[in-house]
C-alpha positions as MATLAB code, in Angstrom:
seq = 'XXXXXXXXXXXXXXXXXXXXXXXXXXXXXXXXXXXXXXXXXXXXXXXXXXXXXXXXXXXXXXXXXXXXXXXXXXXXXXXXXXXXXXXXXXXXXXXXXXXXXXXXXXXXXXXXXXXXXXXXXXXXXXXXXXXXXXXXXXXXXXXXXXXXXXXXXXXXXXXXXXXXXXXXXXXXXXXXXXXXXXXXXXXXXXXXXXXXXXXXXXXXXXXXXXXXXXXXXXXXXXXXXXXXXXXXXXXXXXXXXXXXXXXXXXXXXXXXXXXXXXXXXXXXXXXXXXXXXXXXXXXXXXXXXXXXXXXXXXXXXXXXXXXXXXXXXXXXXXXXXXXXXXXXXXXXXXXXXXXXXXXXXXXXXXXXXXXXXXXXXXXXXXXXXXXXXXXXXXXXXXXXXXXXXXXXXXXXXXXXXXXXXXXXXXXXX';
ca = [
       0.000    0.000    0.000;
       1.278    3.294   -1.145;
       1.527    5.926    1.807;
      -0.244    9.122    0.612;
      -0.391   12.415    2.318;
      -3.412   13.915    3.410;
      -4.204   17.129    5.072;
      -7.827   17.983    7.130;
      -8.785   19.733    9.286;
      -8.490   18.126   12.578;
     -11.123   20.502   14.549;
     -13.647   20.289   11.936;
     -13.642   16.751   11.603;
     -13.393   15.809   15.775;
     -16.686   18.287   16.384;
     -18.522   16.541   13.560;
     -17.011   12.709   14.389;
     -19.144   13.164   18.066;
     -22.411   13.346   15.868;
     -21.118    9.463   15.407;
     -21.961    8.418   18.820;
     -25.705    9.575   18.445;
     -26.088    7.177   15.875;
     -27.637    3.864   16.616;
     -26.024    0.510   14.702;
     -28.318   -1.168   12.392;
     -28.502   -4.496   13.853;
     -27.654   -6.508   10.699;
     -23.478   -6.609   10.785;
     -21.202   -5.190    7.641;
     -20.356   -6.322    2.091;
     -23.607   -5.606   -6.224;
     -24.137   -5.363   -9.673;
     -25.975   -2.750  -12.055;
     -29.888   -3.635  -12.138;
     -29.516   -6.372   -9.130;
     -33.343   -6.844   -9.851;
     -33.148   -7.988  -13.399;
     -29.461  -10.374  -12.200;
     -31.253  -11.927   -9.797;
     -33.345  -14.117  -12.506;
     -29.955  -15.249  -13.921;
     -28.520  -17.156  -10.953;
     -25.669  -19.760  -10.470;
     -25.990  -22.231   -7.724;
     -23.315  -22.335   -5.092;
     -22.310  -26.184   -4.507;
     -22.704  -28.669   -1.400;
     -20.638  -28.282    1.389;
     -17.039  -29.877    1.654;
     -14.714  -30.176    4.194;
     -11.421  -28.400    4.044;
      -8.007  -30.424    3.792;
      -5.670  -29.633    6.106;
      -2.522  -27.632    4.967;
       0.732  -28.679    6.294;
       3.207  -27.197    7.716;
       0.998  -25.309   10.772;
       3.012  -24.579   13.935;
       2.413  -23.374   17.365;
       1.736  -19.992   18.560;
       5.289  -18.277   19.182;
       6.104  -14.321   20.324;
       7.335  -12.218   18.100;
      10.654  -10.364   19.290;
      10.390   -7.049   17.505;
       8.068   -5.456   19.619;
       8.207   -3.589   22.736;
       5.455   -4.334   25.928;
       1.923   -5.191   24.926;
      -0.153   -1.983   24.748;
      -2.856   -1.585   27.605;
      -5.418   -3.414   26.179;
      -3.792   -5.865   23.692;
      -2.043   -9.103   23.698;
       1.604   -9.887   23.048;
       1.741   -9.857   19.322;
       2.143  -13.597   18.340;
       2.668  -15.658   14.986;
       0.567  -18.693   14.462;
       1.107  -19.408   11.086;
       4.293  -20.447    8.827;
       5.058  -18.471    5.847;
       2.852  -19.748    3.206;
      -0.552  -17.667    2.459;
      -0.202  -13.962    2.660;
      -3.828  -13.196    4.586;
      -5.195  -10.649    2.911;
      -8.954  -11.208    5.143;
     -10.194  -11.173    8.502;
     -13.744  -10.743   10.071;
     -14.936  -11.471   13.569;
     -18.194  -12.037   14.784;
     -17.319  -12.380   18.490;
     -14.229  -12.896   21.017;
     -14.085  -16.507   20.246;
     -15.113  -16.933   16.162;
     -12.670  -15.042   13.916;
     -12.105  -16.115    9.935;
      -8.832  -15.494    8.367;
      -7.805  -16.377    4.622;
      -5.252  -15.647    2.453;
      -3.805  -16.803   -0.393;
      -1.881  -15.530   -3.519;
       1.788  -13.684   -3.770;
       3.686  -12.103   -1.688;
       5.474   -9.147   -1.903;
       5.264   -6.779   -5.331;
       7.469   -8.891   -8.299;
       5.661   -9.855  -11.430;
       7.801  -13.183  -11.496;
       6.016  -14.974   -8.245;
       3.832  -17.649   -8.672;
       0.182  -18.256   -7.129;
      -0.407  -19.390   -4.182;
      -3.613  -21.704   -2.693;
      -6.422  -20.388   -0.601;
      -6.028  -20.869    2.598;
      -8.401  -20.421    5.785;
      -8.010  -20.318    9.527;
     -10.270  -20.055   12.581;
     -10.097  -18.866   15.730;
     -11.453  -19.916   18.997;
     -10.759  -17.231   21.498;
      -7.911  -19.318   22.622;
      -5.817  -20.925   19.382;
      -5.972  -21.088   15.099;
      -6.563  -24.031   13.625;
      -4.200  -25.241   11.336;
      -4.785  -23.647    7.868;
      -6.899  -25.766    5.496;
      -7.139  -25.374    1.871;
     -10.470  -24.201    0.626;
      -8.840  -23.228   -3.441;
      -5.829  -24.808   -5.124;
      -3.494  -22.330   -6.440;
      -4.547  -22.265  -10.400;
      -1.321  -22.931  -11.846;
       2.416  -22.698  -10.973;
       4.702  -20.154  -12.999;
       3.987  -16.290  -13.511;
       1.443  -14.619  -11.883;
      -2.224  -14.392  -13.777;
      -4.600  -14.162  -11.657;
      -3.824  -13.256   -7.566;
      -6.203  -15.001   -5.121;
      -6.081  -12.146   -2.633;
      -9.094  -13.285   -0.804;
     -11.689  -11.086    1.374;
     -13.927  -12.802    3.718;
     -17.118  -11.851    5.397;
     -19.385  -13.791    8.763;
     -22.437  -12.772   10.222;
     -24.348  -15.106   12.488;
     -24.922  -18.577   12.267;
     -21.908  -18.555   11.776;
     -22.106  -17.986    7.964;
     -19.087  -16.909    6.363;
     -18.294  -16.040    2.740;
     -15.088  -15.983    0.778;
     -14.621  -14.125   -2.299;
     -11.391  -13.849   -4.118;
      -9.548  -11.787   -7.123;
      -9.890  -14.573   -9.488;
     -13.697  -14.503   -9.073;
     -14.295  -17.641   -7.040;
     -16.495  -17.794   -4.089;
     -16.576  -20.283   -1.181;
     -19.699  -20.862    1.918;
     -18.748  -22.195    5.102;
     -19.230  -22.095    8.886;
     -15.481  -21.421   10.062;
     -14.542  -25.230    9.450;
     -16.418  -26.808    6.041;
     -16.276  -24.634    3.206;
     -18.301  -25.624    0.143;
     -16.446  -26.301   -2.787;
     -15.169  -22.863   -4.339;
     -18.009  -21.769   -7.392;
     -16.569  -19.855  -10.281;
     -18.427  -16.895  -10.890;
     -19.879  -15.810  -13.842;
     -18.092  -13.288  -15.576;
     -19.963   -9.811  -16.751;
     -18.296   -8.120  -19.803;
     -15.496   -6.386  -18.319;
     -12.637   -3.778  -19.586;
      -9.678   -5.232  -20.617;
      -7.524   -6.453  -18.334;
      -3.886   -5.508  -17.360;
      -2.038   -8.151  -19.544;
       0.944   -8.458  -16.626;
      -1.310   -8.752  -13.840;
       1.061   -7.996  -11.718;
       0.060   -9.008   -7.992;
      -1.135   -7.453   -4.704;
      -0.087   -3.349   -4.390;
       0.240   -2.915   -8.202;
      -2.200   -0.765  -10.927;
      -3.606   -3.715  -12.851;
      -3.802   -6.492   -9.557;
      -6.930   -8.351   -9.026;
      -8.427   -7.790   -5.772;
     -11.943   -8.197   -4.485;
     -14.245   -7.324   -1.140;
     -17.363   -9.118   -0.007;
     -19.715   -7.938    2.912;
     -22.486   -9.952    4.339;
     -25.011   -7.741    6.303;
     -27.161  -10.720    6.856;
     -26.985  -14.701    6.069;
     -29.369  -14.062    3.388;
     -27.551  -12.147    1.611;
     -23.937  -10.849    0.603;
     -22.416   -8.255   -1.973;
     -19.423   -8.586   -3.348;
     -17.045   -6.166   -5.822;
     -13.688   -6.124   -7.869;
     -11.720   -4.281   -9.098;
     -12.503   -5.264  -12.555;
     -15.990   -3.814  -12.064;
     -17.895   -6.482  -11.670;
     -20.065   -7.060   -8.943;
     -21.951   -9.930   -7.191;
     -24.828  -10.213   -4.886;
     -25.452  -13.761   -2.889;
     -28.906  -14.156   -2.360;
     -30.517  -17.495   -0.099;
     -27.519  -19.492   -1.227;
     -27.171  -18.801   -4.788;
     -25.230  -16.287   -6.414;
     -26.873  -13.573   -9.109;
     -25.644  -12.855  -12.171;
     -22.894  -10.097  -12.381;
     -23.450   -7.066  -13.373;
     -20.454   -4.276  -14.081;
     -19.294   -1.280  -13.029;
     -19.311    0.335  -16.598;
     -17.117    3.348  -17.906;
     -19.243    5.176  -17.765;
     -21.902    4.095  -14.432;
     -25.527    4.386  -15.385;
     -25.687    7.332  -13.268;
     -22.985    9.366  -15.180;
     -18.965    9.306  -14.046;
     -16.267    6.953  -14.521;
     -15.409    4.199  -12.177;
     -11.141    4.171  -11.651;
     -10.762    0.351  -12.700;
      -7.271   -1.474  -11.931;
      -5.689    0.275   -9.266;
      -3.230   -0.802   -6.990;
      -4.540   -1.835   -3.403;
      -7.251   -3.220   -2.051;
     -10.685   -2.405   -2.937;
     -13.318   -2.265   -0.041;
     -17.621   -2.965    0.166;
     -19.515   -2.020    3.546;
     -23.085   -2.966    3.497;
     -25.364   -1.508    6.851;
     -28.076   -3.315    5.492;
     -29.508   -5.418    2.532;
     -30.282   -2.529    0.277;
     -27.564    0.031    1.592;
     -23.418   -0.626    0.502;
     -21.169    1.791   -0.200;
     -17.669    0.408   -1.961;
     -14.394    2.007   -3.018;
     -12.833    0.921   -6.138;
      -9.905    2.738   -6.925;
     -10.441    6.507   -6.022;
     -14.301    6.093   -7.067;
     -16.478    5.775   -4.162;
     -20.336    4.037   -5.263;
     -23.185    3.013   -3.393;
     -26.005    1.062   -3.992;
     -29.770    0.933   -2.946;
     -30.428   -2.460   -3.233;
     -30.738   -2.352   -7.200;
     -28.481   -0.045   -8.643;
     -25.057    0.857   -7.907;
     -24.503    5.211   -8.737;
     -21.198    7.073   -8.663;
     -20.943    9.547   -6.025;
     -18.505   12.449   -5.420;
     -15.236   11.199   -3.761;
     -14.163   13.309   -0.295;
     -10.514   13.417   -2.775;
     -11.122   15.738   -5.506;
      -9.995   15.576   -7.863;
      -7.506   12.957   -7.116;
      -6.062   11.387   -3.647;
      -2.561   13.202   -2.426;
      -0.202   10.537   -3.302;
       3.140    9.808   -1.760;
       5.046    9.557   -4.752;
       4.710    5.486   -5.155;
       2.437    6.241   -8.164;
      -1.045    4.669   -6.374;
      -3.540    6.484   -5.865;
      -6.354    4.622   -4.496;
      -8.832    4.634   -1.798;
      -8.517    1.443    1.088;
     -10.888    1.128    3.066;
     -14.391    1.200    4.352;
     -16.944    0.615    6.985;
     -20.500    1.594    7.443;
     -21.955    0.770   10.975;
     -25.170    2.276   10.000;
     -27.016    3.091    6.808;
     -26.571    6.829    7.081;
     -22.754    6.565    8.695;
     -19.773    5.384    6.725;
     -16.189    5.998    7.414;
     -12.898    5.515    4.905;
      -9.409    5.238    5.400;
      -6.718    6.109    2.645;
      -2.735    6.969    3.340;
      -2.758    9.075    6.310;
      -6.179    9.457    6.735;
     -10.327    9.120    7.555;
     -12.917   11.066    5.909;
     -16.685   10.125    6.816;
     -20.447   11.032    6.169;
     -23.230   10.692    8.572;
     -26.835   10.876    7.165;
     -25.792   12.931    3.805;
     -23.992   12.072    0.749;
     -21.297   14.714    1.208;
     -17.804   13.092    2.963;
     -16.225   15.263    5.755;
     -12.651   16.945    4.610;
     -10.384   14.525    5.226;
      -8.667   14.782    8.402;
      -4.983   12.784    9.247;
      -5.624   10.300   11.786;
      -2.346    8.082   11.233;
       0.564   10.642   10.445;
       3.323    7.514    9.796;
       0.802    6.286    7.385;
      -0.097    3.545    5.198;
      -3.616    2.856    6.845;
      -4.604   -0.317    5.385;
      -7.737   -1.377    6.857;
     -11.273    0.063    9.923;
     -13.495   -1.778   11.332;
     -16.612   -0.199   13.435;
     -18.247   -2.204   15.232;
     -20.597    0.775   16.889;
     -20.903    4.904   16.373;
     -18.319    5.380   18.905;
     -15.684    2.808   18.669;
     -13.440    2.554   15.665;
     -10.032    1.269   15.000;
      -8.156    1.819   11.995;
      -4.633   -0.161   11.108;
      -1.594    0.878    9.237;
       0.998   -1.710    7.177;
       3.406   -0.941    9.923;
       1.489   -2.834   12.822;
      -0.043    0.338   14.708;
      -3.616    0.873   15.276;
      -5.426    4.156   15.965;
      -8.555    4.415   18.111;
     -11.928    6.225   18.091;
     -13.632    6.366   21.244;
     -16.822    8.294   20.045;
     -14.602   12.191   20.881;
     -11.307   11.562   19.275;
      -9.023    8.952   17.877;
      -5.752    7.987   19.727;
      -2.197    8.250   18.667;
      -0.981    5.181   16.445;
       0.255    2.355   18.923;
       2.198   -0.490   17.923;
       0.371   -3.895   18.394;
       2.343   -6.509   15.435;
       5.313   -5.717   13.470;
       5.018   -5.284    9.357;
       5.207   -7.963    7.292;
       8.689   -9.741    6.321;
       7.879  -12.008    4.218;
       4.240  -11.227    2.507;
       5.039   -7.705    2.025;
       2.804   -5.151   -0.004;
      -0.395   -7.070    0.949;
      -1.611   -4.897    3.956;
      -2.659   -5.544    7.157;
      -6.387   -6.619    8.336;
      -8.454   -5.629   11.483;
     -11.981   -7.171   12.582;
     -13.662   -5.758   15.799;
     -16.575   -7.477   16.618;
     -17.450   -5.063   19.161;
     -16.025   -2.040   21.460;
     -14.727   -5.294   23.752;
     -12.709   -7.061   20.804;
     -10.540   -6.676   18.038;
      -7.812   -8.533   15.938;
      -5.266   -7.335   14.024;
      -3.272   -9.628   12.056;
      -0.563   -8.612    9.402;
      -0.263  -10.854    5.649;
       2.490  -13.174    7.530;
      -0.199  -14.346    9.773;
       1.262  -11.994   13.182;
      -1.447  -11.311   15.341;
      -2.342   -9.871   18.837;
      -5.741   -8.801   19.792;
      -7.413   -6.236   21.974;
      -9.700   -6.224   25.122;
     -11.099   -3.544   25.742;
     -13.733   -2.165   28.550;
];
C-alpha cells in the first residue's frame, strides 16, 4: 500500500465525528451489480458443502521479538502461522469466532507464482491449522492473484470471495467447494497482472449484512450479490456508471464494500467511491477531488471502508479518515495516522473505531477523538505489499493480524 499524504482539518472533523456516537447501529453486521433486480433471474448455484483439507506445515503460537510491551489493552503480538498464504482477510463475529484467509503472492514482483487459498479459525484461545479451501490455479507467472476477502455474520455464515472470481460458503470449518463466478463483460484487463499493491492487480471485497444475503465487488468492475444461497448474475461497473462518471478500474490496493443493510453498501474501487440501494449501484462524489494526495509510489487509491449504520460510513486512505453521517457529502479529510499507510477500519458501533496501518499500529476512536498510532504486530517480512487486516466485533474485541499471519488482539472495557 502506497503511503499518501493527506491534510484535514483536525477541529472540523473531531466536532462533527461526536455526531457518530448519536447514531444507533443497524442491527444486521457489515459487504452488487448494475440492475440487481433484473441479475437476480440469472442465478448460479453455489455447490454442497465440503470439508477443508488440512494444509501442512501449521506450527504453534510463538512471540514475536520485535516489539516492545503489549499496549494496555492488547495481547503480546504472536505468529501462528508459517510463511505460506499472505492473509489478505479477517472478520470477527465475536471474542471466540474469527475467519482469516489468504492466499496468492507475496510481496510486489511480477515473477512470483500463485499461491492456494487458505483459511483459519479462531477460537478465542488458538488457530486451527490452515486448510485449503482453493488450489493455487497454476504454478509459474502470476495471472490471476487469489487475494481473498472474507465476510461472517451469524450462524456462523461466512463467505469468501477472491480476485480470481471464485467464491466459497462455510461455517469457520467446512467450506463448500469454491463456485466460479460468472463473468460480466469487463474492460480489458492488465495483460501483466502484476500481484497485490500494483495498478492492474486483481483484488476483491465481499460484505455480508445478513446470512441471506452478501455483496461482493472487484476491481474489474464487476459485482456480485449472494442471495438465499445462490449467487446472481454479475453485473459491471461500466465506464461510464448508469448514473454518469467513470469508475477508476485497476488500481493498486485493495478495494473495499460495507453494506449496513440489505439494500444500503457503499464500496471504493480505486479513487471512485459508489453506493447502492439495493438495485443499482450510482457514482458519487469522492471526499478526494480531484484525485487522492499521493506519496510519490504512483497509487492512488482509496482502502478502506466501513459503514456501521445506513446513514454513517467511514474511509481510510494513506494518512487518513474522511466520513459522512446521514448525507452524501464526505467530511474533509482529516490525518488520523501521520506515519501512514492505513490499510484497513473496522466499526463495530458509532463510537468505537479502530483503523490499522501496514506498519502494525492501530489508531482508536472512542466516540470524541481517535488515539495516537500504537504499535500492536510488526510489518510484514515475508508477505510484504499485501496490507494488514483488522476485525472488531465489538467495542470489547478486536484482531489485528498482518499478511504473515502476526497477530495480537485487543480487550477492551
Amino acid at each position: 500500500m502506497a503511503q499518501r499524504r493527506i491534510v484535514g482539518s483536525a477541529v472540523v472533523a473531531t466536532v462533527a465525528l461526536v455526531a457518530l456516537a448519536s447514531c444507533g447501529r443497524s442491527t444486521d453486521s457489515s459487504s452488487t451489480s448494475t440492475s440487481l433486480d433484473r441479475a437476480s433471474r440469472a442465478t448460479s448455484t453455489t455447490q454442497a458443502s465440503t470439508t477443508t483439507t488440512q494444509a501442512t506445515g501449521a506450527g504453534p503460537a510463538t512471540p514475536i521479538p520485535a516489539l516492545p510491551a503489549p499496549a494496555p489493552g492488547w495481547s503480546q503480538a504472536l505468529t501462528t502461522l508459517p510463511p505460506g498464504g499472505g492473509f489478505t482477510g479477517l472478520s470477527c463475529i465475536s471474542d471466540t469466532f474469527c475467519i482469516a484467509v489468504g492466499g496468492g503472492s507475496s510481496g510486489y514482483g511480477a515473477a512470483l507464482t500463485d499461491g492456494s487459498g487458505v483459511t483459519t479459525s479462531w477460537d478465542g484461545a488458538a488457530w486451527s491449522g490452515p486448510s485449503v479451501y482453493l488450489a493455487a490455479p497454476k504454478a509459474g507467472p502470476i495471472s490471476a492473484p487469489i487475494l481473498p476477502a472474507v465476510s461472517c455474520t451469524s450462524g456462523p455464515t461466512c463467505v469468501i470471495v477472491d480476485g480470481s472470481d471464485h467464491a466459497s460458503i462455510g461455517d469457520g470449518t467446512n467450506w463448500s467447494t469454491p463456485s466460479a463466478l460468472a463473468t460480466a463483460p469487463r474492460p480489458a484487463p492488465n495483460p501483466l497482472d502484476p500481484g497485490s499493491g500494483h495498478p492492474g492487480s486483481r483484488s476483491a471485497a465481499v460484505s455480508c449484512p445478513t446470512p441471506k444475503l452478501c455483496a461482493a465487488i472487484d476491481n474489474t468492475g464487476q459485482a456480485f450479490t449472494l442471495r438465499n444461497g445462490t449467487w446472481t448474475a454479475p453485473g459491471a461497473f461500466s465506464s461510464p456508471t448508469p448514473t454518469g462518471g467513470t469508475v477508476s478500474l485497476y488500481q493498486g490496493g485493495r478495494v473495499g464494500i460495507s453494506c449496513a443493510s440489505a439494500s444500503s453498501c457503499t464500496a471504493v474501487v480505486g479513487t471512485s467511491v459508489l453506493d447502492w440501494n439495493g438495485t443499482t449501484w450510482s457514482l458519487e462524489s469522492a471526499p478526494w477531488a480531484p484525485s487522492l494526495p499521493s506519496s510519490g509510489t504512483g497509487t492512488t487509491d482509496a482502502t478502506a471502508i466501513d459503514c456501521p449504520t445506513t446513514s454513517l460510513c467511514a474511509i481510510v486512505s494513506g494518512t487518513g479518515l474522511s466520513y459522512r453521517n446521514g448525507t452524501r457529502s464526505w467530511s474533509p479529510v482529516e490525518t488520523i495516522d501521520p506515519h501512514g499507510d492505513l490499510d484497513g477500519i473496522s466499526c463495530p458501533t458509532t463510537s468505537f473505531c479502530m483503523a490499522v496501518d501496514s506498519a502494525g499500529s492501530v489508531v482508536t476512536w472512542n466516540g470524541t477523538s481517535w488515539s495516537a498510532p500504537v504499535p500492536v504486530i510488526p510489518p510484514a517480512r515475508i508477505y510484504t505489499g499485501i496490507g494488514t487486516s483488522v476485525a472488531c466485533s465489538s467495542a470489547r474485541f478486536c484482531l489485528v493480524m498482518n499478511a504473515d499471519g502476526d497477530y495480537a488482539t485487543y480487550a477492551g472495557t
